[in-house]
C-alpha positions in Angstrom: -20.7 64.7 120.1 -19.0 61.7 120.6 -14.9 62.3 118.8 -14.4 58.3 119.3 -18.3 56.6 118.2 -17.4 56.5 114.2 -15.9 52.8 112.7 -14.6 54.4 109.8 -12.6 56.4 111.8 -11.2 53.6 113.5 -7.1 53.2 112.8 -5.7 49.6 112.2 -5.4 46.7 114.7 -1.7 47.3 113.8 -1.3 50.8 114.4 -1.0 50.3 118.4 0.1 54.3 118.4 -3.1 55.6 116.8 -5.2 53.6 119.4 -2.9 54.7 122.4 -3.9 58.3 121.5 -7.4 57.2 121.8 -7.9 55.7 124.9 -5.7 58.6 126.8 -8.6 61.0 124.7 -11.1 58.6 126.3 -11.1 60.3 130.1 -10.1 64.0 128.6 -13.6 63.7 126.4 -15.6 61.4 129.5 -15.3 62.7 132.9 -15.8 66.9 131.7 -19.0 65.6 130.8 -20.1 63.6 133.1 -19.3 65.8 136.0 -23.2 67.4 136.0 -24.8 63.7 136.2 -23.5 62.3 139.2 -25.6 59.2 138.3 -24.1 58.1 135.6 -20.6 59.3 136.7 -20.5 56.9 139.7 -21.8 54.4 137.3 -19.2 54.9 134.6 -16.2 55.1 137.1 -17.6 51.5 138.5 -17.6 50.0 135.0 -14.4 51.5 134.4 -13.2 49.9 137.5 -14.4 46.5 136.6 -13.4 46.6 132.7 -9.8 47.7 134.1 -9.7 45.0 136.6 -10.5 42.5 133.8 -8.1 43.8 131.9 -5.3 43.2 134.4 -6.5 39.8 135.4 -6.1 38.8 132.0 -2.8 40.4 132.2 -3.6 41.7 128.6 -0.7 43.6 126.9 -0.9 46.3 124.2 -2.1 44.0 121.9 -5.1 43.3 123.5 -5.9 46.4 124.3 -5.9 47.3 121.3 -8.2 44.6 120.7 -10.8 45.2 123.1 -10.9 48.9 121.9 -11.6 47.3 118.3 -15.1 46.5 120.1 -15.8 47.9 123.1 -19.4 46.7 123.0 -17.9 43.0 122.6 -15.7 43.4 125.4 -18.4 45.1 127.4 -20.5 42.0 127.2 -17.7 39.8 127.9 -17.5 41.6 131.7 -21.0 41.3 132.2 -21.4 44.9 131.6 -25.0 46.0 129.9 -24.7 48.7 127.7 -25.3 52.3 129.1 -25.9 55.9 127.9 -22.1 56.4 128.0 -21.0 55.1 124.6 -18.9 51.5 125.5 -16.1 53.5 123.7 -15.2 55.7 126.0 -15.5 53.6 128.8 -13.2 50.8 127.0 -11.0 53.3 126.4 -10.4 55.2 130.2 -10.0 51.3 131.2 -7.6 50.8 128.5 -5.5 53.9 129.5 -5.3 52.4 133.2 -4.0 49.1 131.7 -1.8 51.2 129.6 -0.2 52.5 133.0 0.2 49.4 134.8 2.1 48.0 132.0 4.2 50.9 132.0 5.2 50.4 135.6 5.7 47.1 135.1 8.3 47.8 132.4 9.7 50.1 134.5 10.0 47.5 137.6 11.5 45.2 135.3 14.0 47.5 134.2 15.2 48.4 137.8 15.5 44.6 138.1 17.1 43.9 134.9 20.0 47.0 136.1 20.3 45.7 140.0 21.2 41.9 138.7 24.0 43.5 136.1 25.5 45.6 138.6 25.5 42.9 141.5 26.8 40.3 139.0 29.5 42.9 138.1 30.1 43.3 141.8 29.3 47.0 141.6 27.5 48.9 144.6 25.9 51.6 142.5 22.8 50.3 139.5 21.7 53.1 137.2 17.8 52.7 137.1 17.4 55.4 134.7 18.9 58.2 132.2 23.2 58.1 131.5 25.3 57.1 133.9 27.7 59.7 134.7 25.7 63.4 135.8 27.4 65.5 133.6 25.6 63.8 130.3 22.3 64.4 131.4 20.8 68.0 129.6 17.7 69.3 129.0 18.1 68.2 125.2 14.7 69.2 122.9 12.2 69.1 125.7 14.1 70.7 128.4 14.1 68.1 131.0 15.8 64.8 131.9 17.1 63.3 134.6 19.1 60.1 135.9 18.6 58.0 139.1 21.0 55.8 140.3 20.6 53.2 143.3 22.8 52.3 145.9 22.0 48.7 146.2 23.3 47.7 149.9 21.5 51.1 151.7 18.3 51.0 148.6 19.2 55.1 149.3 18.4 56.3 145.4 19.8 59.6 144.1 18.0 61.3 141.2 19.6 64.4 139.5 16.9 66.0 137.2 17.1 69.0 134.4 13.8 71.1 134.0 15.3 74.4 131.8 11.6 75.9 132.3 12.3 76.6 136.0 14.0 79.5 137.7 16.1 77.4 139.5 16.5 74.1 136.4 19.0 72.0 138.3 17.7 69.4 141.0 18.7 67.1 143.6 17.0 64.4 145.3 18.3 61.8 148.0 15.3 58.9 148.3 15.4 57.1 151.3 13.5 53.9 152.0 10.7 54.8 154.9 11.8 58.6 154.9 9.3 61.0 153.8 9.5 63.4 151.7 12.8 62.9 150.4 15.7 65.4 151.2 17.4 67.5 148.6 17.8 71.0 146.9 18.0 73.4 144.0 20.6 75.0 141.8 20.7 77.3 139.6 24.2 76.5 137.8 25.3 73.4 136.7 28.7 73.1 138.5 27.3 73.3 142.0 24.7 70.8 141.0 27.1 68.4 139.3 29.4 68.9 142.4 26.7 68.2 145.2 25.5 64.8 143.5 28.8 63.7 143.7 29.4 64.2 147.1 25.9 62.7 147.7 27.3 59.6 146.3 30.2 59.6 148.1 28.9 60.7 150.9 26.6 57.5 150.7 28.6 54.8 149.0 31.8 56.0 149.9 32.9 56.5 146.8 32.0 59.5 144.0 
């Protein structure tokens, strides 16, 4: 049975959550199901393809995402798509959820960039890209797990101290180099050590702490 094929259990055009939940349902309730027809697996993941390609060459934003999952047949016939025995839902909505993640890393990019211009235009060496921007405010809080990551611009060297209270050893740090794989860094199981290496990391890099 198909959770998503039902109208009258379509939320709002408004509520952009309630149709974000459905499209990242989409590929939980597709691919499981699909896995014994190889057939129409290769032939959904190829319309999926093409819808999501659509989607980003109309560089369409939650909005019109939300739009096209209104109706997916509509917007199926728009990409020259016939209809299949995989209901146009579903497929809509896995291309939808890959949308969903581009704009998401564009966000993200644009954040980075946003944080590089205010720390070169306040002549500062080091942007914070994400999370606070001294170590020592950045705890597990409700969930557990957070992190910050701060760029030296001149080097691109980024350091990224990270909280995960589920592991055995929660404190983590990482040095990302540009061109070096993987990236270097190590463990802790208190705090203080873990505050105290990112520190020197940073000085260590940007010559100051």
């Amino acid at each position: 049975m198909n959770p998503f094929a039902s109208p009258l259990a379509a939320p709002g055009p408004a509520d952009v959550d309630a149709w974000r939940s459905r499209w990242r349902a989409a590929g939980e309730a597709l691919f499981p199901t699909l896995m014994t027809d190889p057939p129409s697996y290769a032939g959904a993941v190829e319309t999926i393809g093409a819808l999501a390609a659509e989607l980003g060459r109309r560089r369409a934003d939650l909005p019109a995402l939300v739009a096209a999952m209104t109706d997916p047949d509509a917007f199926l016939a728009e990409c020259g798509r016939r209809p299949s025995a995989v209901p146009a839902t579903l497929l809509v909505g896995v291309a939808c959820g890959m949308r969903e993640r581009d704009l998401i890393a564009e966000e993200v990019r644009a954040g980075h960039r946003s944080a590089i211009e205010r720390s070169r235009a306040a002549g500062e060496a080091w942007a914070v890209l994400g999370g606070p921007e001294a170590i020592e405010d950045v705890t597990g809080g409700a969930s557990g797990v957070a992190c910050c990551t701060h760029l030296h611009i001149p080097s691109g060297v980024e350091i990224r101290a990270s909280v995960d209270a589920w592991s055995p050893e929660p404190y983590r740090i990482d040095v990302i180099e540009p061109g070096v794989l993987p990236p270097r860094g190590g463990s802790f199981t208190r705090r203080e050590p873990w505050i105290a290496e990112f520190h020197r990391v940073r000085a260590e890099i940007g010559g100051s702490p």
